[in-house]
N, C-alpha and C positions, 0 to 999 in steps of 0.2 A: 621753404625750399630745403631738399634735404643735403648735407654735407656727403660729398665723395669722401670717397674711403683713403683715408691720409696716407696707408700701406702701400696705395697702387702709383703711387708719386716715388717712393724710394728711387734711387739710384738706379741704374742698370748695375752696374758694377758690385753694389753691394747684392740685390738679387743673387746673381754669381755665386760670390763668397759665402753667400746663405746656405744656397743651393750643395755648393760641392764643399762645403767647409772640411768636412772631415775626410776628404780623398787631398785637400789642399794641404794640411792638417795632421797626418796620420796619425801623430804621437803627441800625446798630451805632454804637458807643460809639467815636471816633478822636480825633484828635489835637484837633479843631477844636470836635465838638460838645457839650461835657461839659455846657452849661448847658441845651440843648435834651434831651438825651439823661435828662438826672437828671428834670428837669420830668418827660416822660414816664414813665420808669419808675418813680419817686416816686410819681405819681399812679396807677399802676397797679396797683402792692404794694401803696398804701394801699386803693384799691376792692378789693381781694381779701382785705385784712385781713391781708397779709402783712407790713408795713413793721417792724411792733416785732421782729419777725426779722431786719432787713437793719440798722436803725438801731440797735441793741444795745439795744433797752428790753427785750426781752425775754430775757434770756439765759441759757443754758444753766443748767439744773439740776442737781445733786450726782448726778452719776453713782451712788450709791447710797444706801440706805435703811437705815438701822437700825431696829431691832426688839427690843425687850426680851420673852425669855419668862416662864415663871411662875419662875421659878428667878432671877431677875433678869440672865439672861446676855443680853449683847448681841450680834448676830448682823447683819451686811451682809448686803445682794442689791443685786442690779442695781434701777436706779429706771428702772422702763417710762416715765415721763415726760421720763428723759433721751435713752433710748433715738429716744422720738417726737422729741422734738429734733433730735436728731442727722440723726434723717432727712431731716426737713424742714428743716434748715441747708445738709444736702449738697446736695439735690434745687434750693434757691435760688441755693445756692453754683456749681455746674451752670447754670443759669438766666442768672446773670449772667455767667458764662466767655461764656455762647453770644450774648450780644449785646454784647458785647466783640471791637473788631475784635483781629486777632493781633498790629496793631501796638502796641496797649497792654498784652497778657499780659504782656510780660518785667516791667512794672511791677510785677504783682500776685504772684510768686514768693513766695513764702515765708508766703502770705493763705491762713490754712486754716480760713475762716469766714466766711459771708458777711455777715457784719458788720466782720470783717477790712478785707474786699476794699471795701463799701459808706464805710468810714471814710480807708482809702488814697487813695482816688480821689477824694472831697471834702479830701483834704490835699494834692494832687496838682493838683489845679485851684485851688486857693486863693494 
């Protein structure tokens, strides 16, 4: 059987923010504008219902499942819920790279989350 396409499950909301990122967006993220720049994009995650993704309330679920059969043995799989996670971490994680000017990437090296990179940059302006 073959696997749907994990993409077509996204959010509505995040779709959106995909979609109109850079009309949502205008002005990249630089040295100068962190307090205008967060205002906006704060306010933008949160109408899309994205933010508990970027602020870490939401965070990543146990990459698998257990399962007890009748025989009492316990058996792992993948947890589709982490899976969806994942995705939509990357896709935000992406999202914020792109209205991030290049002068502040080298900051963000080693942020493999976009909760990572949303907490870096509030310790980085503060």
């Amino acid at each position: 059987m073959a696997k749907s396409d994990p993409l077509s499950d996204l959010p509505t909301g995040l779709k959106l923010f995909i979609k109109n990122l850079h009309s949502l967006t205008p002005e990249k993220l630089d040295d100068k504008n962190f307090p205008s720049w967060f205002s906006s994009v704060s306010a933008n995650l949160t109408a899309h219902r994205l933010l508990p993704y970027v602020d870490g309330s939401r965070p990543s679920p146990s990459s698998t499942v257990s399962a007890v059969d009748k025989e009492g043995k316990v058996t792992l799989s993948p947890n589709p819920e982490y899976e969806k996670w994942l995705i939509i971490d990357d896709q935000l994680r992406a999202c914020l790279l792109a209205i991030i000017s290049p002068s502040v990437h080298p900051y963000l090296h080693g942020q493999t989350t976009a909760a990572a990179i949303w907490s870096h940059l509030q310790l980085r302006d503060s």
